[in-house]
N, C-alpha and C positions, 0 to 999 in steps of 0.2 A: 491590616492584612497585607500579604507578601503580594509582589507583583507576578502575576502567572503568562502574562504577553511574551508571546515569541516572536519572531521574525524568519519567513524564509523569503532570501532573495528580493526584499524588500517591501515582502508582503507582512502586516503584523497581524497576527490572532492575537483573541483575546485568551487564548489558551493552548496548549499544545495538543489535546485533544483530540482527536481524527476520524472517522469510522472508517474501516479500510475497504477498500473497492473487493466486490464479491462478496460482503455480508450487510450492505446498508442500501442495496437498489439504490432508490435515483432519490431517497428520503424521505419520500410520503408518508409508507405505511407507520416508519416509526413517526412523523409530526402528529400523527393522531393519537401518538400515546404521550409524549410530553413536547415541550420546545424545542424543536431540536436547534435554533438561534443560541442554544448557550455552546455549543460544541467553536470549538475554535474554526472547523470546517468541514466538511466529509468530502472522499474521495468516492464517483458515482460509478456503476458498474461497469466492467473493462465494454467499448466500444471498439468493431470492427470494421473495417469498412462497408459491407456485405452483411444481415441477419444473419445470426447463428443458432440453429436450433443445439448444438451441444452436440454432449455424448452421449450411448444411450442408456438406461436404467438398468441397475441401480449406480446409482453415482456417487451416494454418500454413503460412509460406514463407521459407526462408532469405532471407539480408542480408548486405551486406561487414559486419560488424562489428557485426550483430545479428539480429534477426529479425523478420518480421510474422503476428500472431494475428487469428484474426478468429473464437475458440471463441465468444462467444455468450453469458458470461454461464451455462453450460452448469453444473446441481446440484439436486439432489433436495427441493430446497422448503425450508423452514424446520420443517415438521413432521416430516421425516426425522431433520435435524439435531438436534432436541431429542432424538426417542424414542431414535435409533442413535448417532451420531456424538460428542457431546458424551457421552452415558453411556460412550463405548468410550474414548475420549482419556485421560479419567483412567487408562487402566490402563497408559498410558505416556508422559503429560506430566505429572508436577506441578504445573504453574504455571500463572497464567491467561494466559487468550489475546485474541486480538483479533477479535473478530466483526466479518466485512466484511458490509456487506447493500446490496439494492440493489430499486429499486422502479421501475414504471411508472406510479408515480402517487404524490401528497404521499402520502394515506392510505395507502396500502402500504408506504411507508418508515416512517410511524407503526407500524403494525400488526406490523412483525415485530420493530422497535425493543421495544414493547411486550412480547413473546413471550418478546424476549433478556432483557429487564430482571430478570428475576428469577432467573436462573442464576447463579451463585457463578465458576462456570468464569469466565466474559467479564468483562477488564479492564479493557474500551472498547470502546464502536462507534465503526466504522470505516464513515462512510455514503457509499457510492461513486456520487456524482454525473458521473461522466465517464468512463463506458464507451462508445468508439467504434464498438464492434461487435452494438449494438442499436437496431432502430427504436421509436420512440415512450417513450422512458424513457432512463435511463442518461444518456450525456454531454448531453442533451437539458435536464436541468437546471442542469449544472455551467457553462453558456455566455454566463449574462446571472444579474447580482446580485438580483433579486429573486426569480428562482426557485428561486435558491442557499439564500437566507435564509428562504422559504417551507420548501423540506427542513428546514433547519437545527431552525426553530420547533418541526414537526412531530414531532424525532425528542427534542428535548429535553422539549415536552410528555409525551410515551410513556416516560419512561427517566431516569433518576435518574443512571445511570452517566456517564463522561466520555466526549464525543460530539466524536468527529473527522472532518472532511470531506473527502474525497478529492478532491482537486481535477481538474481538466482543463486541460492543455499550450498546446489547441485553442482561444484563445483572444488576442485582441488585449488585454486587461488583465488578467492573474490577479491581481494584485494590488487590484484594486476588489471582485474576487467574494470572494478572502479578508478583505476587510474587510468583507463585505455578511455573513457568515458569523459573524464575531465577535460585530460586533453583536446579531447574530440569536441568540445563546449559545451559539457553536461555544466547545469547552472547548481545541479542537485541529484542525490542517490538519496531511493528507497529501500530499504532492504528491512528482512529479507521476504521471501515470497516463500510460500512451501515446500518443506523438504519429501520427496518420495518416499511413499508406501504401502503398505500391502496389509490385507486381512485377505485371510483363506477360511472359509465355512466348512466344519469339520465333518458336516453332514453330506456333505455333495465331493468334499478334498476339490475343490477350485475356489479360484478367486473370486472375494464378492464381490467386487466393482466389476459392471462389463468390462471396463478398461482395461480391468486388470489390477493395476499401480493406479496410485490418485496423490495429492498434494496432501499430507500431515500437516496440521496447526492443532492450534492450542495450550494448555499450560507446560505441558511436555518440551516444546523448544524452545520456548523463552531462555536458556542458556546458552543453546546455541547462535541464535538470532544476538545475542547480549554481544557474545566473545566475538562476534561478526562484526557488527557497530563497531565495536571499540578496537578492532586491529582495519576495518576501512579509516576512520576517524584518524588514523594515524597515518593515512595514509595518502588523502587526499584534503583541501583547501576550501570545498566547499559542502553547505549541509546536507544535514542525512537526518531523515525524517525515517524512524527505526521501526520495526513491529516486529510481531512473532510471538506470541504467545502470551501478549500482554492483556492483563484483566484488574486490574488495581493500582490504585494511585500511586500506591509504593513501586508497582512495577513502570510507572511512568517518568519516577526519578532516577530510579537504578537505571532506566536506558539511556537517559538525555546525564547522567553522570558520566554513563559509557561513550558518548558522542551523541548523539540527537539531539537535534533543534526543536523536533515534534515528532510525535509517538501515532503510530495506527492502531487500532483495534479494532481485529477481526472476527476469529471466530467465537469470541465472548459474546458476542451481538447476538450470536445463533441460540445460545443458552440462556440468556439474558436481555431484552430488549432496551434493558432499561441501564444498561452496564458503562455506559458513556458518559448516562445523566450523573452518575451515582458516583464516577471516578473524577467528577468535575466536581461535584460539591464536595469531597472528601480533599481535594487538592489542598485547599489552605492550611485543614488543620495538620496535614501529615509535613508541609508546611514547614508549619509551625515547632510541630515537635521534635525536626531536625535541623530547627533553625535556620530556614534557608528566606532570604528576603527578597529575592529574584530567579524566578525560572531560569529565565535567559541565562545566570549567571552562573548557573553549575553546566551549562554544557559543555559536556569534557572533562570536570572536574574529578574523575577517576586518575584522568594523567598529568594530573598536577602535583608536584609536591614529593 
């Protein structure tokens, strides 16, 4: 059987596997339906400094071929997360995980970076600059390279550990904000996060998110999210751990061919609970059938040759 271990920043999984921050909570509810120890990692839900109860209902709305959120960034603060959630995880993950966080302000994103930095459990922060479904914060910095690189400073001042930046879809150059982030000592880019949009109820003629607009995922951007990976991938020097509409093991070689070291998956989780287990046992043999004897070893392999 082919080797399916990745490495980010020096971390190795046993697989590139992910579940992406916003559809796998903190991993409980799925450990009661299979192991979740075989997943390479999961990234646990975005952390703010401060509880957030969100936005308000309704907040989610189906899609041909995906769906639109507009929760809000919605989690019990960063002081929860220490005293409960991270004490309780150990009793049914072993492995470390990915602390996603998120702030309305540089200092904020310092300060809970700072909070995480000494916990043993976190693998990485995951600093989520491109959430759609909040005013004044969130994708608010992910939109223009200099306030990308202000986060970036901020979170690598507070935190020793490897510091990955979520990027945002939402954007006429991703590729200049993932280099403003490099430079800045991003260790690592996540991309991408969801792209905006809308359903209108033809019975009312308004929109059916309160919000209004909410974040699109699902099978529907997986092209987008692709061609994304693979023009950052060209563009900067360090990993990019990819998602966006991935639900298949096939779709987890087509992105780490596009540049990714490891792959998320989101709103598959929401349809599927069991869509992580099922894309890790399918690994070898797809594998196999396109002859690949090392994960590691095609990433990037779209621009080779």
């Amino acid at each position: 059987m082919g080797s399916t271990s990745v490495n980010l920043s020096g971390w190795e999984l046993d697989n590139p596997v992910i579940p992406a921050s916003g559809t796998f909570g903190y991993g409980k509810e799925f450990s009661l339906l299979y192991d979740i120890n075989c997943l390479g990692t999961f990234s646990f839900k975005g952390t703010t400094l401060e509880p957030r109860f969100g936005n308000p209902t309704p907040r989610i709305a189906e899609c041909t071929s995906g769906m639109l959120n507009s929760v809000g960034l919605q989690n019990p603060g960063i002081d929860h997360v220490l005293k409960k959630e991270l004490p309780e995880m150990k009793t049914y993950f072993k492995k470390k995980v990915i602390a996603n966080i998120s702030g309305f302000s540089v200092f904020e994103y310092g300060e809970i970076a700072r909070r995480l930095n000494g916990q043993e459990q976190i693998g990485l922060l995951e600093v989520n600059i491109s959430c759609p479904n909040v005013h004044g914060g969130g994708m608010s910095f992910g939109t223009c390279p200099e306030a990308a690189a202000k986060v970036t400073e901020a979170v690598k001042a507070a935190a020793d550990k490897p510091v990955y930046i979520k990027l945002s879809p939402n954007v006429t150059d991703i590729a200049s904000i993932a280099r403003a982030c490099e430079e800045a000592g991003a260790d690592g880019i996540s991309m991408i996060n969801t792209l905006m949009g809308m359903r209108i109820d033809l019975k009312t003629g308004k929109p059916v998110l309160a919000n209004k607009a909410g974040g699109f995922s699902g099978p529907a951007v997986f092209p987008v999210a692709l061609r994304m990976v693979y023009q950052v991938y060209e563009a900067v020097h360090i990993p990019i751990i990819g998602m966006g509409g991935v639900s298949s093991a096939e779709d987890v070689i087509e992105m780490m061919l596009a540049g990714a070291s490891a792959v998320q998956i989101g709103a598959a989780n929401l349809t599927d609970p069991f869509v992580c287990q099922r894309i890790i046992e399918k690994l070898p043999d797809v594998m196999k059938k396109y002859r690949i004897e090392s994960l590691s070893g095609i990433i990037g392999g779209a621009h080779r040759g």
